[in-house]
Backbone as CSV, one residue per row, in Angstrom:
resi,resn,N_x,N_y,N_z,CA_x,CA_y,CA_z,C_x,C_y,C_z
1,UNK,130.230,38.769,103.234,129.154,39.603,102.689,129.349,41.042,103.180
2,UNK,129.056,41.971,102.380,129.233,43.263,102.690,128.095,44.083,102.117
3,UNK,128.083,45.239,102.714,126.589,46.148,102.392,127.194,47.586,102.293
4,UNK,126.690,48.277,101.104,126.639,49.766,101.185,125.898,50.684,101.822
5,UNK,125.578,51.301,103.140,124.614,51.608,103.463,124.350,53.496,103.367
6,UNK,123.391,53.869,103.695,123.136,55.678,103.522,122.743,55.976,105.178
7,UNK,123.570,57.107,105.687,122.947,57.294,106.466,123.525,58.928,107.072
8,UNK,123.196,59.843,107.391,123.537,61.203,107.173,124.237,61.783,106.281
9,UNK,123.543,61.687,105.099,123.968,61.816,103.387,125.025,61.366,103.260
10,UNK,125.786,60.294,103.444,126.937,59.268,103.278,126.489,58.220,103.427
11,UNK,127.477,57.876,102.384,127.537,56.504,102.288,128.848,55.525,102.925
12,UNK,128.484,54.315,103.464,129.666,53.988,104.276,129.481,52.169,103.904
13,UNK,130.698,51.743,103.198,130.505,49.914,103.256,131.276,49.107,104.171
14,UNK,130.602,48.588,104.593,130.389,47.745,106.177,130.228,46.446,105.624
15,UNK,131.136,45.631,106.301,131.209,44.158,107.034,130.635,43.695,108.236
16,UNK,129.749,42.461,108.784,129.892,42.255,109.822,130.836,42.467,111.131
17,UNK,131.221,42.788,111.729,132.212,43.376,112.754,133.243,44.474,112.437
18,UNK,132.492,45.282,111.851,133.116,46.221,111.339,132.571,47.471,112.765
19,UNK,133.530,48.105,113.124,133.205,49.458,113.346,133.224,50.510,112.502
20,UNK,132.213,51.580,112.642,132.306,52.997,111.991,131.961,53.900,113.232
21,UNK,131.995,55.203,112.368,131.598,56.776,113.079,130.688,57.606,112.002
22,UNK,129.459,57.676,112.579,128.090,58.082,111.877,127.753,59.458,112.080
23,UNK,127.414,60.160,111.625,126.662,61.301,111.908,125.708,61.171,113.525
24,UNK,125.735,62.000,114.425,125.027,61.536,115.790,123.298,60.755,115.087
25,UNK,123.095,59.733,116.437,122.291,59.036,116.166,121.551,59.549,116.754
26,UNK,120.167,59.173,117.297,119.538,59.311,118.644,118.757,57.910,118.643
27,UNK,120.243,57.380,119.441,120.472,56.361,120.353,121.081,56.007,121.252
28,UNK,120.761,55.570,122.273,122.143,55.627,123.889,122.785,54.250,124.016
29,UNK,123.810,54.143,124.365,125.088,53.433,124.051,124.763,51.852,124.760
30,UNK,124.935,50.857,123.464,124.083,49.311,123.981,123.089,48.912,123.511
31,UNK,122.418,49.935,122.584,121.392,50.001,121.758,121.734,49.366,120.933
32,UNK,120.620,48.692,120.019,120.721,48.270,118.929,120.085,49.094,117.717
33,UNK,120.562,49.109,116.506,119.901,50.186,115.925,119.831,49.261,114.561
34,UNK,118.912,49.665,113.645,118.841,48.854,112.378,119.248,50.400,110.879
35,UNK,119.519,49.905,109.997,119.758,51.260,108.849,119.326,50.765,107.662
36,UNK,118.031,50.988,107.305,117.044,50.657,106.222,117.605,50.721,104.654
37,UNK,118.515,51.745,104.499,118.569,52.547,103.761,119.930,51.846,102.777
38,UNK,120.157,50.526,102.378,120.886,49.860,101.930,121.244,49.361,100.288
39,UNK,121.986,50.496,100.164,122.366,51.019,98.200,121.948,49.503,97.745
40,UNK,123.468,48.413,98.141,124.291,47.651,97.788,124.383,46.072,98.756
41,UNK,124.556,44.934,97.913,124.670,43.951,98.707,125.820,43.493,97.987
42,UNK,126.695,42.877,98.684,127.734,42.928,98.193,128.543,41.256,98.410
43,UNK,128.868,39.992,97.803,129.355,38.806,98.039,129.336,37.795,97.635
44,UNK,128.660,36.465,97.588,128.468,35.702,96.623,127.696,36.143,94.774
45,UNK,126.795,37.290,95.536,125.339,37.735,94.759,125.424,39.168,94.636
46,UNK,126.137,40.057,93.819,125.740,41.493,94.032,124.465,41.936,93.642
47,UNK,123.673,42.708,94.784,122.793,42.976,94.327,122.383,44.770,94.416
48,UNK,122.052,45.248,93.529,122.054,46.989,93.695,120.948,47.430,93.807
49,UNK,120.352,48.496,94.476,118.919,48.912,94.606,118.610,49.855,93.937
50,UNK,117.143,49.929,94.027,117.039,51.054,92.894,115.830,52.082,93.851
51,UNK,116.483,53.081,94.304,117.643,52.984,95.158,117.952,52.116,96.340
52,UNK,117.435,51.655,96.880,117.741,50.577,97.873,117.374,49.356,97.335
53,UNK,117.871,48.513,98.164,117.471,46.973,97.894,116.245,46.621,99.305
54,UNK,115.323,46.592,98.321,114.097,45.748,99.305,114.284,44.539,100.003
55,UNK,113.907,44.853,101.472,114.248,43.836,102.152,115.523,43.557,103.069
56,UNK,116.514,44.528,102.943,117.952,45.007,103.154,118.030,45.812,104.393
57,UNK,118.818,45.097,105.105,119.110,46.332,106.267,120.193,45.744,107.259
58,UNK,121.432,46.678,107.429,122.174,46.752,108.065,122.209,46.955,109.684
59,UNK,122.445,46.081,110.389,121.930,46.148,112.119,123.408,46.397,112.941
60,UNK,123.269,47.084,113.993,124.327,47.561,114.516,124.260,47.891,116.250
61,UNK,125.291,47.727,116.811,124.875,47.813,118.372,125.877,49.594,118.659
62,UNK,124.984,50.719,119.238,125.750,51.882,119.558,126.781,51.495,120.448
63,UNK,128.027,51.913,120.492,128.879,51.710,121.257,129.003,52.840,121.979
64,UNK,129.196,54.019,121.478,129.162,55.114,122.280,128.918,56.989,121.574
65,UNK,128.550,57.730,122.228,128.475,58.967,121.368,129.901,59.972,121.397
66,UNK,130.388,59.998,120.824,131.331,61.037,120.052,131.489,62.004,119.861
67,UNK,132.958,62.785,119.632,132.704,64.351,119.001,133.970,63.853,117.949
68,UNK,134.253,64.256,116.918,135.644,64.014,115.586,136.373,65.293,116.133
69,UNK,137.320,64.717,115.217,138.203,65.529,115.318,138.093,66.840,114.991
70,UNK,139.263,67.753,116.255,139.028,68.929,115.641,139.220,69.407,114.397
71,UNK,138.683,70.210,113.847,138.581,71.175,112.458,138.778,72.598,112.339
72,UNK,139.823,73.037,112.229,140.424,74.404,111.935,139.981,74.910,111.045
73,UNK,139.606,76.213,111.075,138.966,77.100,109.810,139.663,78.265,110.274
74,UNK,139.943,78.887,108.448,140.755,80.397,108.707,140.216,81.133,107.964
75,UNK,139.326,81.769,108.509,138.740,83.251,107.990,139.571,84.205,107.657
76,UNK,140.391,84.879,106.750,140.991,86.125,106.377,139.699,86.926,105.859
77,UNK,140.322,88.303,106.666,139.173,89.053,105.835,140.157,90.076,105.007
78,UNK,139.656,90.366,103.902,140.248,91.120,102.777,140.591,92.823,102.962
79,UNK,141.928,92.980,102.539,142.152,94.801,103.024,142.397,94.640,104.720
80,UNK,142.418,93.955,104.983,143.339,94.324,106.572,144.001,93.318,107.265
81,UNK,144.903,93.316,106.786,146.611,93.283,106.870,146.678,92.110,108.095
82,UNK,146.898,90.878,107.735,147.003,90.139,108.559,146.410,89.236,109.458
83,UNK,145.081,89.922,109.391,143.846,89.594,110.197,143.045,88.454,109.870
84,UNK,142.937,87.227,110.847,142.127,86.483,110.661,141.602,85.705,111.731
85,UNK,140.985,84.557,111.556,139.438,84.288,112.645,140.231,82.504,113.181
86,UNK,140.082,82.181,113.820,140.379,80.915,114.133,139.223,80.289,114.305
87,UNK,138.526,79.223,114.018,137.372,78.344,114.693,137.505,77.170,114.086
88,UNK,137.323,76.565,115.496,137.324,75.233,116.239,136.005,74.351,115.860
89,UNK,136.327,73.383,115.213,135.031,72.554,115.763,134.825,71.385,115.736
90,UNK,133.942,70.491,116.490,134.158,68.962,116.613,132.725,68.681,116.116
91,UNK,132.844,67.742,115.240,131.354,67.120,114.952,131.072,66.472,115.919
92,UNK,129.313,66.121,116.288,129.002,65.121,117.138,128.895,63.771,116.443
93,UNK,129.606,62.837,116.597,129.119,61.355,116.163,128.853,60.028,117.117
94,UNK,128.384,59.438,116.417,128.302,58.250,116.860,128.840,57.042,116.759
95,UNK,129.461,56.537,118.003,130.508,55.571,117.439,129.071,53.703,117.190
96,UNK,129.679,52.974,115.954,128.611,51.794,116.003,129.851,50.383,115.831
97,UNK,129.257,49.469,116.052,129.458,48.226,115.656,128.729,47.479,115.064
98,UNK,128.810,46.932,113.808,127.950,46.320,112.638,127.880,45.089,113.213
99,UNK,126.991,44.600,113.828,126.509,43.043,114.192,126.140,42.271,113.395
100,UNK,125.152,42.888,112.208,124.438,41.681,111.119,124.120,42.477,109.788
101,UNK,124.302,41.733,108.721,123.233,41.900,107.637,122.368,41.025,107.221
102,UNK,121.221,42.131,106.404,120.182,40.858,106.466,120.007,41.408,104.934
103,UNK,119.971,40.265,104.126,119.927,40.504,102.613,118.023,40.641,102.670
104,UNK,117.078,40.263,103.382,115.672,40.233,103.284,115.038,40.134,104.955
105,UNK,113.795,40.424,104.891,113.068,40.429,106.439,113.377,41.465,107.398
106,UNK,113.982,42.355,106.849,114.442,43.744,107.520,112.959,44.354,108.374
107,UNK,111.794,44.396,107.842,110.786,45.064,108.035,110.184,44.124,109.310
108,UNK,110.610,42.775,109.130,110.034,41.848,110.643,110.991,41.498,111.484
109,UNK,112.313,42.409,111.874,113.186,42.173,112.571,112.589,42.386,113.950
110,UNK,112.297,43.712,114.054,111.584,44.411,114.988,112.737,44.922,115.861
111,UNK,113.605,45.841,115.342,114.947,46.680,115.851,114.374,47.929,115.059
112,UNK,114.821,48.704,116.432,114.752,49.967,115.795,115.477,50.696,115.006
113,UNK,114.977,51.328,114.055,115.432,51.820,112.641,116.575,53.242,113.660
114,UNK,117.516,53.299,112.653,118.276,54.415,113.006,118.164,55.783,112.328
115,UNK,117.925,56.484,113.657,117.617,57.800,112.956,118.450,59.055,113.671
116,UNK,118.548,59.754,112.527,119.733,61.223,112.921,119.322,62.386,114.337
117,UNK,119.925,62.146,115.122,119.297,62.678,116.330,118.712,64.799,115.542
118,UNK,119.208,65.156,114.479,119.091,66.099,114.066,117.679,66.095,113.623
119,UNK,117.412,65.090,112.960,116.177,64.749,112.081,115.286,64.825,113.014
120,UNK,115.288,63.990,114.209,114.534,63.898,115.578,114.045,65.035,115.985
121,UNK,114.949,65.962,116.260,114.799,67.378,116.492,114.320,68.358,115.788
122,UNK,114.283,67.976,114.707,113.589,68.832,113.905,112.114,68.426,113.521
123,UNK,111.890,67.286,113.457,110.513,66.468,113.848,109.621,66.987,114.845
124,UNK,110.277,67.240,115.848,109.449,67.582,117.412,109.144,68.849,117.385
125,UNK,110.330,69.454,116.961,109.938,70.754,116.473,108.961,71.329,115.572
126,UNK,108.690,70.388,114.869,107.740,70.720,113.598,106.244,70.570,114.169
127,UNK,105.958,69.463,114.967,104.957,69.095,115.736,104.696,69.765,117.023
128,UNK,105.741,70.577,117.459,105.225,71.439,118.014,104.469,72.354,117.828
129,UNK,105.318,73.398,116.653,104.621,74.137,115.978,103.483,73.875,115.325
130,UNK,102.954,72.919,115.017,101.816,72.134,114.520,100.717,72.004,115.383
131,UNK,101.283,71.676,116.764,100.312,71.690,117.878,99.914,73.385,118.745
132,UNK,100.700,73.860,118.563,100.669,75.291,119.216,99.606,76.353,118.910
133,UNK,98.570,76.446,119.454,97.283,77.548,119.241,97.963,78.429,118.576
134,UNK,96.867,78.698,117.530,97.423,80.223,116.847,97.404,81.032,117.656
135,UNK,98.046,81.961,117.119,97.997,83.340,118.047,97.313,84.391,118.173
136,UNK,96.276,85.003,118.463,95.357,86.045,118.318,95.890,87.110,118.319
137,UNK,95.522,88.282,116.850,95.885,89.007,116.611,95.852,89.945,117.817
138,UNK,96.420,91.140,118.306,96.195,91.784,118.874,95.616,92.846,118.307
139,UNK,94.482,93.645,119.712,93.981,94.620,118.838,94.999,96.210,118.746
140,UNK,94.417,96.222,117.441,95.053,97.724,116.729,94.649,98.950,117.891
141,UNK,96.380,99.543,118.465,95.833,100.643,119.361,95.670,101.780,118.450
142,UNK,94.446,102.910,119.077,94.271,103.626,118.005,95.545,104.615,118.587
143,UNK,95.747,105.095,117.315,97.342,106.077,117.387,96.535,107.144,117.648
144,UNK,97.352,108.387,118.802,96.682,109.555,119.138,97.738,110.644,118.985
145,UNK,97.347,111.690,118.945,98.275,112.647,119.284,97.264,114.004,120.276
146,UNK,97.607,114.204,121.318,96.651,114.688,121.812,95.881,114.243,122.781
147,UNK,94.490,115.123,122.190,93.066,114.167,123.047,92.500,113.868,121.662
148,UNK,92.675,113.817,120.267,92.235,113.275,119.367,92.754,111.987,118.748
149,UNK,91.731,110.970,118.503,92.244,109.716,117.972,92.427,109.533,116.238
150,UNK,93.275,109.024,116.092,93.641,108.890,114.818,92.508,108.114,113.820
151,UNK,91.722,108.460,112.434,90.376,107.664,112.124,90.619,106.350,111.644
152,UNK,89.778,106.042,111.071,90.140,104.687,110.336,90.389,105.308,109.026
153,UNK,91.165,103.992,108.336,92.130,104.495,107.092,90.865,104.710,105.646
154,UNK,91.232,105.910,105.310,90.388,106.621,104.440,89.646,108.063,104.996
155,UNK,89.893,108.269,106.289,89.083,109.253,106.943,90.264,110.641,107.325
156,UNK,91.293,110.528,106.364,92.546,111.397,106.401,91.558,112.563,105.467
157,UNK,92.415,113.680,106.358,92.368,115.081,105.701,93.653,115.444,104.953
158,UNK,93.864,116.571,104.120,94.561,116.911,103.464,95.191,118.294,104.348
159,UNK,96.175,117.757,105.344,97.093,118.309,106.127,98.013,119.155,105.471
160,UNK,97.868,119.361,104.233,98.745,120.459,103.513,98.385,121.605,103.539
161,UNK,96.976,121.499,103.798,95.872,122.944,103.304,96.834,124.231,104.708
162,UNK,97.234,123.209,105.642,97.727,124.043,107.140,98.876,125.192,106.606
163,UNK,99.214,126.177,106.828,100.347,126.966,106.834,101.434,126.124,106.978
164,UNK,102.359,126.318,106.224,103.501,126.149,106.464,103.860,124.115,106.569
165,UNK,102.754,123.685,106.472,102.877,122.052,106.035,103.207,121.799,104.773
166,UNK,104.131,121.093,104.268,104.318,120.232,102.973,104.297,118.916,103.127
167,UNK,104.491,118.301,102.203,104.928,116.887,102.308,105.360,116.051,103.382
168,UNK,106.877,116.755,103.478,107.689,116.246,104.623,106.757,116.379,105.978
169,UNK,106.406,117.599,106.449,105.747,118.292,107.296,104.523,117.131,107.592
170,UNK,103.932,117.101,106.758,102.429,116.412,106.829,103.150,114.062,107.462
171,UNK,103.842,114.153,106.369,104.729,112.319,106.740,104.670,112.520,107.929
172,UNK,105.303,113.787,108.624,105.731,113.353,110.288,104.714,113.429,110.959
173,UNK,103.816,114.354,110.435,101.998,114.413,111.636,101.374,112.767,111.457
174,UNK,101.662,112.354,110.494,100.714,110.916,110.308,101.651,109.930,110.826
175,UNK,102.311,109.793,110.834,104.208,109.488,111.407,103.445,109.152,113.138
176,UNK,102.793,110.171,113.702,102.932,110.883,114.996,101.254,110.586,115.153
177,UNK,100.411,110.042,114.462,99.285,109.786,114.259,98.567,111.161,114.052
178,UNK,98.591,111.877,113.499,97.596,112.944,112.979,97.512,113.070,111.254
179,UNK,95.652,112.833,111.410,95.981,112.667,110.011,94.405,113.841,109.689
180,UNK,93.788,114.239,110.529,92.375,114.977,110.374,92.764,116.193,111.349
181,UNK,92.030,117.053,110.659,91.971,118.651,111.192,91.422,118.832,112.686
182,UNK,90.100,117.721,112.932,89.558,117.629,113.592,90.587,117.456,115.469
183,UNK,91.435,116.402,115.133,92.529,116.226,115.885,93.322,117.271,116.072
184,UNK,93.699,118.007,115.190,94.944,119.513,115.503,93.532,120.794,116.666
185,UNK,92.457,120.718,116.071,91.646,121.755,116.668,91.246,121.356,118.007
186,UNK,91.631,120.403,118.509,91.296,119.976,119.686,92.760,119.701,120.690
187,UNK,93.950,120.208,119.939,94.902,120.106,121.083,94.795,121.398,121.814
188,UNK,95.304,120.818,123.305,95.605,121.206,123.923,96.866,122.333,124.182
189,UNK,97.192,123.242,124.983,98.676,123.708,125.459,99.806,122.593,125.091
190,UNK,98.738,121.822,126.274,100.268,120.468,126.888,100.493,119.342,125.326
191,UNK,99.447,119.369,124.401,99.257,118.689,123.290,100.096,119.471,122.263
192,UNK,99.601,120.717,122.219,101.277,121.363,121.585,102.595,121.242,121.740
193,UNK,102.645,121.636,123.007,104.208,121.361,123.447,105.070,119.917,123.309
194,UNK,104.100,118.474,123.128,104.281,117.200,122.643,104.967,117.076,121.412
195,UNK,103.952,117.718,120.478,104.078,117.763,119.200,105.181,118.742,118.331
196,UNK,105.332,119.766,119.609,106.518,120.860,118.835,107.738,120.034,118.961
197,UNK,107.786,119.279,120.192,109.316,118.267,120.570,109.254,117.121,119.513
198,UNK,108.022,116.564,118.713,108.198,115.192,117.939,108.558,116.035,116.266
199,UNK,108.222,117.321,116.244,108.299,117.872,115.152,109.302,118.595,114.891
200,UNK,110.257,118.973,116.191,111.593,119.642,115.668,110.858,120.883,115.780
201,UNK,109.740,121.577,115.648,109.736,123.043,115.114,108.954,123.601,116.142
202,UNK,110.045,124.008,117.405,109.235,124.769,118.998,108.774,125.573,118.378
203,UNK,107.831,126.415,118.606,107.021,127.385,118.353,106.135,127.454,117.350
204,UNK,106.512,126.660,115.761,105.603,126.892,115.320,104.165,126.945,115.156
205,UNK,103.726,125.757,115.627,102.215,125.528,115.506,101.698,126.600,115.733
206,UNK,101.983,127.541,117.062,101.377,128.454,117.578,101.824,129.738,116.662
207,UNK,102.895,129.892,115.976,103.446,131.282,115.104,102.063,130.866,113.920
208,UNK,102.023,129.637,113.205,101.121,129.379,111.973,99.928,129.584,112.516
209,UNK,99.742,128.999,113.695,97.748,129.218,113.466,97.447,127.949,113.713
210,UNK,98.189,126.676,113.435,97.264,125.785,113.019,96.134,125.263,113.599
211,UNK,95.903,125.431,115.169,94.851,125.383,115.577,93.692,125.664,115.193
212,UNK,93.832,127.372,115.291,93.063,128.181,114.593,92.209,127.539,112.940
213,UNK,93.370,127.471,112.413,92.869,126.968,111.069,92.413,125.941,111.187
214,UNK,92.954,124.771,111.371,92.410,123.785,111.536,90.683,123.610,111.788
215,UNK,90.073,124.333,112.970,88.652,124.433,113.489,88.095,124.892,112.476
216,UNK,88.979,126.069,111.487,88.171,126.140,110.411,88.204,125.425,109.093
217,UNK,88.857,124.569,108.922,88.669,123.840,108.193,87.929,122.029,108.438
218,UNK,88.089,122.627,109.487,87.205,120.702,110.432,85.418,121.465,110.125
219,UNK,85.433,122.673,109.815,83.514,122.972,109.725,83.417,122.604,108.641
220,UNK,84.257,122.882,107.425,84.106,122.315,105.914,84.220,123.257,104.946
């Protein structure tokens, strides 16, 4: 009797005392493991599942965990002359020995089902994240430039009205959190000299006025 079974998207047909090499399990070596997942029955009686055959399951004792053979890969990269990547790599598997099939009663064996130590891991992982307190937003620092705080959104002035501001000019004050007149008329010396270094333009504020202006345009 023989069985087709599925088990890390392959398929593999097994005899009683058959050995194979599985995709890693998560199972430790002496274990018994069962594989639910059984296309095909195969011997006196073929029988095919749709997709499995109910009642079907392939039982197996771990013999030991594994890495395959190495696997060479050659990266060339294109336009330079010769050049390419070497990498190495060994799959992890699992080595098994097929002890039994059971054409029915799979579900009252009471062996544990075999499962992809990947799958496992990504399970725990999922339930972690599942279990893990949300995270509380943090609060919004208010952006300053100065000794003035930046308002809440809608409470912007029209930073163009200033000498010598355009577009660009105005992006980098709000950039830098200034977005109200109220804020420019209240810097400081040392609040200038901040703002001439984030703005590229030493001297100006003080050549334009904008202080000046500013206070008069923060009255209305």
């Amino acid at each position: 009797m023989f069985a087709v079974l599925k088990t890390g998207g392959k398929q593999y047909k097994v005899q009683s005392g058959d050995t194979l090499r599985v995709e890693k399990l998560a199972a430790e070596a002496g274990e018994k493991v069962q594989f639910n997942d059984v296309l095909m029955l195969g011997g006196d009686k073929t029988v095919v599942g749709t997709p499995y055959v109910d009642g079907a399951a392939v039982q197996a004792e771990v013999v030991d965990q594994v890495k395959g053979d190495k696997v060479i890969k050659f990266v060339k990269r294109r336009r330079k002359h010769g050049s390419k990547r070497t990498v190495g790599h060994r799959q992890q598997l699992t080595l098994l020995r097929v002890t039994e099939i059971l054409d029915k009663g799979a579900d009252k064996s009471g062996v544990k089902a075999a499962v992809g130590a990947g799958a496992l891991a990504g399970a725990a992982a999922a339930e972690t994240g599942a279990k893990a307190p949300a995270k509380k937003a943090a609060p919004k620092a208010d952006a300053k430039a100065g000794s003035g705080a930046a308002p809440e959104s809608g409470g912007a002035d029209d930073l163009k009205q200033l000498s010598g501001v355009g577009p660009a000019l105005e992006k980098k004050l709000v950039e830098a959190g200034v977005t109200t007149f109220a804020q420019i008329a209240a810097w400081t010396e040392e609040d200038i000299a901040v703002m001439d270094e984030k703005l590229s333009f030493k001297g100006r504020i003080e050549r334009e006025g904008w202080v000046e202006q500013a206070k008069e345009l923060a009255k209305g």
